[in-house]
C-alpha positions as CSV (number, residue, x, y, z in Angstrom):
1,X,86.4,98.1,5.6
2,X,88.4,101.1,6.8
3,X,87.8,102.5,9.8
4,X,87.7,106.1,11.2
5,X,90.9,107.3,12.8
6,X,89.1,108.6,15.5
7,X,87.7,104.9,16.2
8,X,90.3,103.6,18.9
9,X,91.4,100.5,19.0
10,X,89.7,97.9,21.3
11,X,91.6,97.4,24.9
12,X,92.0,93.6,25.4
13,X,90.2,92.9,28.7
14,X,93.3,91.5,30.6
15,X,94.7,95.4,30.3
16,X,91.4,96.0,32.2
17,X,91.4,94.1,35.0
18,X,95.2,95.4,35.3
19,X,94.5,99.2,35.5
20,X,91.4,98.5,37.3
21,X,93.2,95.9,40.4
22,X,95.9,98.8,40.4
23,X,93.3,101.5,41.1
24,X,91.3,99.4,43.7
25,X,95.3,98.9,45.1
26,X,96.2,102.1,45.3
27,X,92.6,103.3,47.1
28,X,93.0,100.5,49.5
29,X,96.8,101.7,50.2
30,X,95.7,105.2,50.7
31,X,93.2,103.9,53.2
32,X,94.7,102.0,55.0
33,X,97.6,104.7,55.5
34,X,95.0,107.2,56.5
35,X,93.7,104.7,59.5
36,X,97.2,104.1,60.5
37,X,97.8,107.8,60.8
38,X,94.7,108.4,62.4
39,X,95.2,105.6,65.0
40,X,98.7,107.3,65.6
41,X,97.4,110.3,66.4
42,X,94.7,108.9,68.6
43,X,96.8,106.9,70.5
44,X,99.5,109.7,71.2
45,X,96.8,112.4,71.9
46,X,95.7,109.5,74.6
47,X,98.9,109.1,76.2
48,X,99.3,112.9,76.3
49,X,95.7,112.9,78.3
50,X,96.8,109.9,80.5
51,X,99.8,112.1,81.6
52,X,98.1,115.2,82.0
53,X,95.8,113.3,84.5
54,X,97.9,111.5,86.4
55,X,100.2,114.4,87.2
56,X,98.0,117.3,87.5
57,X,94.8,115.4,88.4
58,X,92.2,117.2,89.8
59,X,91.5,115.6,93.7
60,X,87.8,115.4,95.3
61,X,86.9,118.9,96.7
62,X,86.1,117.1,99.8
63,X,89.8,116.2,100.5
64,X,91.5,119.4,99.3
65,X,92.9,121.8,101.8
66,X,94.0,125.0,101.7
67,X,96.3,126.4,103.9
68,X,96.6,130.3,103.3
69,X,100.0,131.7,103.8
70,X,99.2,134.8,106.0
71,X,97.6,131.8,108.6
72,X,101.4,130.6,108.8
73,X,102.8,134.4,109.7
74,X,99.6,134.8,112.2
75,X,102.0,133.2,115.1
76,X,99.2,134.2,118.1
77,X,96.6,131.8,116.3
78,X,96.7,128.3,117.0
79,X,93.3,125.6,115.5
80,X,91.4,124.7,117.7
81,X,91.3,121.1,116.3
82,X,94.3,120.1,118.4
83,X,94.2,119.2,122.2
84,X,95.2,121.7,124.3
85,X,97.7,119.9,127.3
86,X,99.1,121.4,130.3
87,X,102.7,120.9,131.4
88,X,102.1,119.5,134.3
89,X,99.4,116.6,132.3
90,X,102.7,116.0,130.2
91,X,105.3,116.4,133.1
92,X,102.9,113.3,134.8
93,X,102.6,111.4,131.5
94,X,106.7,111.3,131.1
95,X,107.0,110.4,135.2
96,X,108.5,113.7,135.1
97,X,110.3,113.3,131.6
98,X,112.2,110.9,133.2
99,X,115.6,109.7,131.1
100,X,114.1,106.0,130.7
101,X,111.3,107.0,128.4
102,X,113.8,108.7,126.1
103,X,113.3,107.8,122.4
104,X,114.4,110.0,120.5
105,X,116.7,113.0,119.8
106,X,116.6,116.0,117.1
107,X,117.1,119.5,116.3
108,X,113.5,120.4,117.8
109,X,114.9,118.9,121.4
110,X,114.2,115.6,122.7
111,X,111.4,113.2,122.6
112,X,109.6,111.1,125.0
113,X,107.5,108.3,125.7
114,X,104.2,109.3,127.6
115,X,101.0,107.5,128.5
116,X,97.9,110.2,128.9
117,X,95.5,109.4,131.6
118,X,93.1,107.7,129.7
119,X,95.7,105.3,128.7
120,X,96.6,106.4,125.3
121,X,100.3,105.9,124.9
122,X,101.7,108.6,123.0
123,X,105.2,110.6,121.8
124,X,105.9,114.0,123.2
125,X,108.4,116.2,121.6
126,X,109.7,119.2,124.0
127,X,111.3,121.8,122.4
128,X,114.8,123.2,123.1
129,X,113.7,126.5,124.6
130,X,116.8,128.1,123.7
131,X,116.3,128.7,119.6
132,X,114.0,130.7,118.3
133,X,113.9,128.6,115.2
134,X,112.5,125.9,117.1
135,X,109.5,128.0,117.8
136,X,108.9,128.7,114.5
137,X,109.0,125.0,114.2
138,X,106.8,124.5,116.8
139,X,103.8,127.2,115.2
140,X,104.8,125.4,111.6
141,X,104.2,121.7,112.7
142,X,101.2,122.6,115.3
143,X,99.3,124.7,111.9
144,X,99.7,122.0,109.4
145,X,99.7,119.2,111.1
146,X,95.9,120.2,112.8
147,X,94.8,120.7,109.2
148,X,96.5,117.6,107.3
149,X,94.8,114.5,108.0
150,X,95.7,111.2,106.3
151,X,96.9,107.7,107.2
152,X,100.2,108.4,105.9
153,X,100.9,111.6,108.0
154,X,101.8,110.8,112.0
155,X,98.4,112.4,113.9
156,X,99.4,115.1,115.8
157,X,97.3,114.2,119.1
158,X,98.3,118.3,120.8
159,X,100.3,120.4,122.2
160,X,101.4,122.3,125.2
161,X,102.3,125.9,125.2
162,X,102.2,126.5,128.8
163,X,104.1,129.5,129.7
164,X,107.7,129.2,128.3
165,X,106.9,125.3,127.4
166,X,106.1,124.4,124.1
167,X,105.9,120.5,123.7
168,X,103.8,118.3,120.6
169,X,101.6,115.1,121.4
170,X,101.6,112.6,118.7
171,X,100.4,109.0,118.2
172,X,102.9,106.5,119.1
173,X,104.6,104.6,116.8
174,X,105.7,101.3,118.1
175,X,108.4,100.1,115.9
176,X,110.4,103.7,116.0
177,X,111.8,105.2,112.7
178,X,113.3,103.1,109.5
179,X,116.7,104.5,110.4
180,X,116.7,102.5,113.1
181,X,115.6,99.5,111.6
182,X,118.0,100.2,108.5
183,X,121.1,100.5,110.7
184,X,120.6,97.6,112.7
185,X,122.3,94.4,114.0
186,X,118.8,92.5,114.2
187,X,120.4,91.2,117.4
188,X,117.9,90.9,120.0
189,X,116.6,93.7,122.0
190,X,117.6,95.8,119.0
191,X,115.0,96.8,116.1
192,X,114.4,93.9,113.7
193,X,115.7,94.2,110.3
194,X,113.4,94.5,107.3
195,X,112.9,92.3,104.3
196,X,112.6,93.1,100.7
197,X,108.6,92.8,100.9
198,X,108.6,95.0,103.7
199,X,110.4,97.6,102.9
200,X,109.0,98.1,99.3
201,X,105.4,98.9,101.2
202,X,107.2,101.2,103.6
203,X,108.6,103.2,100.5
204,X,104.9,103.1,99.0
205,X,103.2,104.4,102.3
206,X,105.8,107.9,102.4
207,X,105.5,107.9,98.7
208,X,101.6,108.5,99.5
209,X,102.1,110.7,102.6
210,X,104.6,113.1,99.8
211,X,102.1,112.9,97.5
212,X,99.2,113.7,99.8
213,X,101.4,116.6,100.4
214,X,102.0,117.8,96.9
215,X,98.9,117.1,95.3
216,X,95.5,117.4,98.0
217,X,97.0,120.4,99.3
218,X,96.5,123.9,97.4
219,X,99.0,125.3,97.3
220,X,101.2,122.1,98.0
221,X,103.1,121.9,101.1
222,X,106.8,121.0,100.9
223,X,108.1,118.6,103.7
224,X,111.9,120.5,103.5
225,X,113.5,117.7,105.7
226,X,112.6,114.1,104.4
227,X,115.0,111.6,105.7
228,X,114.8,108.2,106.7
229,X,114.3,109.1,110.4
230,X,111.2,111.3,109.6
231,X,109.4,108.0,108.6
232,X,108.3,106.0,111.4
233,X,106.7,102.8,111.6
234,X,103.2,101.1,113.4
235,X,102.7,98.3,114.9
236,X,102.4,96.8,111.1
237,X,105.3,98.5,109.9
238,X,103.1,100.9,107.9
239,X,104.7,103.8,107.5
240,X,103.6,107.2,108.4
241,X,105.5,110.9,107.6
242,X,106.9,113.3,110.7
243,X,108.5,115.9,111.5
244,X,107.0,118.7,109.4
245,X,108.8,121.9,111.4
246,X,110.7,122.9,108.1
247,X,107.9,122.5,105.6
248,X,107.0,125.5,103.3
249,X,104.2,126.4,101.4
250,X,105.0,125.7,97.9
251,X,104.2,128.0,94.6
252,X,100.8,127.1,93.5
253,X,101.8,127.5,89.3
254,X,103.1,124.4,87.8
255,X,106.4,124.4,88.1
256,X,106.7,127.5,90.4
257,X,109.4,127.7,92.9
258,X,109.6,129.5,96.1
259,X,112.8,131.5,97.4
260,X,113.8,130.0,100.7
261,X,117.2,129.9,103.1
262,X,118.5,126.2,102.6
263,X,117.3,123.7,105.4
264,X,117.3,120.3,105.7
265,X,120.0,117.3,106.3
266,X,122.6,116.8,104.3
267,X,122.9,113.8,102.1
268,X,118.9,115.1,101.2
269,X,119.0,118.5,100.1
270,X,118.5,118.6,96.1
271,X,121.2,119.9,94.7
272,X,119.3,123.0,92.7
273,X,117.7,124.2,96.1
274,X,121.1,123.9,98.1
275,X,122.9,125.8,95.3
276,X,119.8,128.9,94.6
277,X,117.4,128.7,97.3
278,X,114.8,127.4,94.8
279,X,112.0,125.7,96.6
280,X,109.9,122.9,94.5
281,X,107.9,119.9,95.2
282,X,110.4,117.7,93.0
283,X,112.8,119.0,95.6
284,X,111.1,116.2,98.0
285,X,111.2,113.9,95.0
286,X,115.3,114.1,95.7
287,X,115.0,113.7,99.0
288,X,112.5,110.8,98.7
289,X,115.2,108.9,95.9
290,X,117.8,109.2,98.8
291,X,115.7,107.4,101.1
292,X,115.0,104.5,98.2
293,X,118.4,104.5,97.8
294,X,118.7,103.8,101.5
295,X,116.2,100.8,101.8
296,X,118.0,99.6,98.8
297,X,121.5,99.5,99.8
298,X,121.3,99.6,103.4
299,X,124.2,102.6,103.0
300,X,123.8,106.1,104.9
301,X,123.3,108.9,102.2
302,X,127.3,110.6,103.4
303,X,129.5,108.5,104.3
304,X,133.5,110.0,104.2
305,X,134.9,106.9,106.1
306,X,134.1,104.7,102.8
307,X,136.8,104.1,100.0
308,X,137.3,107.2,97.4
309,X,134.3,107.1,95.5
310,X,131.4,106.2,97.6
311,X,131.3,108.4,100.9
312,X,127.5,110.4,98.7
313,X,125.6,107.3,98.1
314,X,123.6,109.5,95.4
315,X,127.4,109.8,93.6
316,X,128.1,106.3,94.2
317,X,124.7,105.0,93.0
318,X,123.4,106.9,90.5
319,X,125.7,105.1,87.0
320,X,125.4,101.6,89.0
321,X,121.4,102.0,88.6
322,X,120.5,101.8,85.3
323,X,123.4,98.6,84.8
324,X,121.8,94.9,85.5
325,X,125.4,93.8,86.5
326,X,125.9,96.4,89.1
327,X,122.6,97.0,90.6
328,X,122.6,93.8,92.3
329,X,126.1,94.0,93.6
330,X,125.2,97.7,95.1
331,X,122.3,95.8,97.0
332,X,121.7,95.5,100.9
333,X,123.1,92.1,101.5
334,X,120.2,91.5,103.8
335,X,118.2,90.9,101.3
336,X,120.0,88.6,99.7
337,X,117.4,86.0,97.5
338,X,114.4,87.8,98.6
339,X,113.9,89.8,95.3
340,X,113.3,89.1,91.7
341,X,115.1,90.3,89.6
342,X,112.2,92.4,87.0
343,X,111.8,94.1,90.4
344,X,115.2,95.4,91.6
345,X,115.4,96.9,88.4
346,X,112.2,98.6,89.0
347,X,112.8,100.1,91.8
348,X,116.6,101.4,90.9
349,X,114.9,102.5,87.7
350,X,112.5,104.4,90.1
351,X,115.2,105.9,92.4
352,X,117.3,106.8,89.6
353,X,115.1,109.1,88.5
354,X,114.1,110.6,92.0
355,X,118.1,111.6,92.2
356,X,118.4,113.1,88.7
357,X,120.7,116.5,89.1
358,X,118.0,118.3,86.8
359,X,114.5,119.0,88.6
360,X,112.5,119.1,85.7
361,X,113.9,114.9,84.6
362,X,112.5,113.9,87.9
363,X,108.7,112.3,88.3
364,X,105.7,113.7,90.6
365,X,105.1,111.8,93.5
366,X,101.9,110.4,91.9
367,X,103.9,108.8,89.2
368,X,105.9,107.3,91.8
369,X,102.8,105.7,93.8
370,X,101.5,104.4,90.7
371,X,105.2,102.6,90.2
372,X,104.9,101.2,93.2
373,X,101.6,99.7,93.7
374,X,101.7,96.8,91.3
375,X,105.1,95.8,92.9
376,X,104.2,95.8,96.2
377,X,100.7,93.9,95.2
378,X,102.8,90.6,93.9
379,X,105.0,90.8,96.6
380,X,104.8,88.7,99.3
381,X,105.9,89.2,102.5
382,X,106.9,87.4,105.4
383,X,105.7,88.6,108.9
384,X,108.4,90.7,110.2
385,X,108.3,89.8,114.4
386,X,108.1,93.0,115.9
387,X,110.1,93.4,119.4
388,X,107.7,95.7,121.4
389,X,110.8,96.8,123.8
390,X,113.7,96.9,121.5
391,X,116.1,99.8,122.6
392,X,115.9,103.3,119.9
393,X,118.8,104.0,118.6
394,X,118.9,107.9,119.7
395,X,121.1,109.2,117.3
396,X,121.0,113.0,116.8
397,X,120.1,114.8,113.9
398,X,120.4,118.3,113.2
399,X,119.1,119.9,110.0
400,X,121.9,121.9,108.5
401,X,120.8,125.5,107.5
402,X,122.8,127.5,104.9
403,X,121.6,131.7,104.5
404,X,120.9,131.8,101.1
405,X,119.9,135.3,101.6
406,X,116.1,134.8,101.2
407,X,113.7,134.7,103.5
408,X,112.1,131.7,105.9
């Protein structure tokens, strides 16, 4: 029998199954490519939202403050949340601001230790009533420091601007500033020194008080002159934030600058602002590297009577850093054996971004805090004895001011 040439021939059922596994192949392929794809996307459009809300998270309404800038130029208004002293309450709370409760020296003037008449012990800070800058200061500090209020900013207890005087009240901090305890001997009757544990919670409590600063505050509020003897320590060694007679208001756009003459102390000044005037929150960051940097090393930010090289500990430390080898040689001695390893590198990972030349390469404060919590949670610490009468160290430090042509 002959059959019709448009009859096709029959397929033998192997061929089948072959075209139709490749088919089922080729859809499953194709599916499983389009889920990969898909979780790809998902996951990066996550990570994009976990950034955007951790640095521009939007704080509790109840714990934002805003500080208009027009309050800041109305120098005949003081808030009434502060106590009000006299100077004779102060004069009898210093026995006449007698040399032996001395603690302390700075650009403001000098500062004192003072016990109020219902027993509080407290810090006054009298201002050199020579400079007018110091004035300023003493509006600046009195302003912000009455509307601020966390446990990582010193308490401003009041002020006295009796006549001529103008002096500030704050809490008392036992254990001085970390400068001193930085610098130390450890000998006795000097401030103790500071293990690993210790000092990684310190650098996590001013973390917070920067970050209070840039973040719960609209617009954000720029310390100007964070150093390691602006960070002063409790009874616990918690730390708390001072000295806040150069802060500025910030810009309130992301990534905003204000134009301001350079102040601040040198060794801490970023590099952009000391060179334009540019005023930014990651400007603090810098500053806030240096002081890692310090608890780090155990080095002074300038140096010049070090070997070529390493008189600017930023200079010195920023290519040792990032290299395991050299990041445990540049390391306080002190602490020797009191770290792990995963950590150090960490933390100089941490710094080394803080202390990048380039603004813009360096992290928000929040990003930093978040760093630094799950480090300082496994770290243990041993108690650090406290010497309640150790002798300050008064060393004075003048923030250096350089016209950049702007204004204040």
């Amino acid at each position: 029998m002959v059959r019709n040439a448009s009859e096709s021939a029959p397929v033998p059922a192997e061929g089948v199954n072959s075209t139709a596994n490749s088919a089922v192949v080729v859809v499953v392929v194709a599916v499983v490519s389009s889920l990969a794809v898909l979780a790809l996307l998902v996951a990066i459009l996550y990570y994009c939202y976990i950034r955007q809300k951790v640095r521009h998270k939007p704080y509790p309404a109840k714990i934002r403050k805003r500080i208009p800038e027009q309050e800041l130029r109305m120098v005949n208004i003081i808030p009434p949340e502060a106590q009000v002293f006299t100077y004779k309450q102060l004069q009898f709370a210093t026995n006449n601001f007698s040399r032996v409760n001395v603690i302390g020296h700075g650009g403001f003037g000098s500062v004192y230790r003072g016990v109020l008449t219902d027993g509080r012990l407290v810090a006054i800070k009298q201002l050199d009533r020579e400079g007018k800058q110091g004035d300023r200061e003493f509006r600046v500090e009195v302003d912000m420091l009455s509307r601020l209020h966390s446990p990582y900013l010193l308490e401003l207890v009041g002020y006295c601007a009796d006549k001529d005087h103008r002096l500030l009240v704050y809490d008392y901090m036992p254990n001085g500033s970390l400068q001193e305890h930085l610098y130390s001997d450890g000998i006795s009757g000097n401030p103790p020194l500071l293990d690993w544990a210790t000092r990684l919670r310190i650098a996590l409590d001013a973390a917070r008080g920067l970050e209070y600063l840039h973040e719960c505050v609209t617009p954000p509020i720029i310390h100007r002159d964070f150093k390691s003897s602006n960070i002063l320590l409790d009874d616990n060694f918690h730390a708390k934030v001072s000295d806040f007679g150069l802060a500025k208001l910030g810009s309130a756009e992301i990534g905003g600058h204000v134009s301001t003459r350079v102040l601040g102390t040198y060794g801490y000044v970023a590099p952009e602002y000391a060179l334009t005037g540019h005023l930014t929150t990651k400007s603090d960051v810098y500053s806030y590297g240096v002081v890692l940097l310090e608890l780090l090393t155990g080095r002074v930010p300038v140096d010049m009577k070090r070997p070529p090289g390493q008189g600017v500990l930023v200079s010195w430390a920023l290519p040792r850093l990032t290299d395991r080898n050299k990041v445990k040689d540049m390391v306080d001695p002190m602490l020797e054996g009191q770290f792990a390893m995963k950590d150090l590198i960490q933390v100089a990972a941490i710094a080394a971004m803080c202390v990048q030349p380039a603004a813009d390469y360096r992290p928000f404060m929040t990003d930093v805090v978040q760093s630094l919590v799950p480090l300082v949670k496994h770290t243990s610490s041993a108690k650090v004895i406290m010497t309640p009468d150790f002798n300050h160290n008064i060393v004075t430090l003048k923030s250096s001011s350089i016209d950049s042509g702007a204004s204040n």
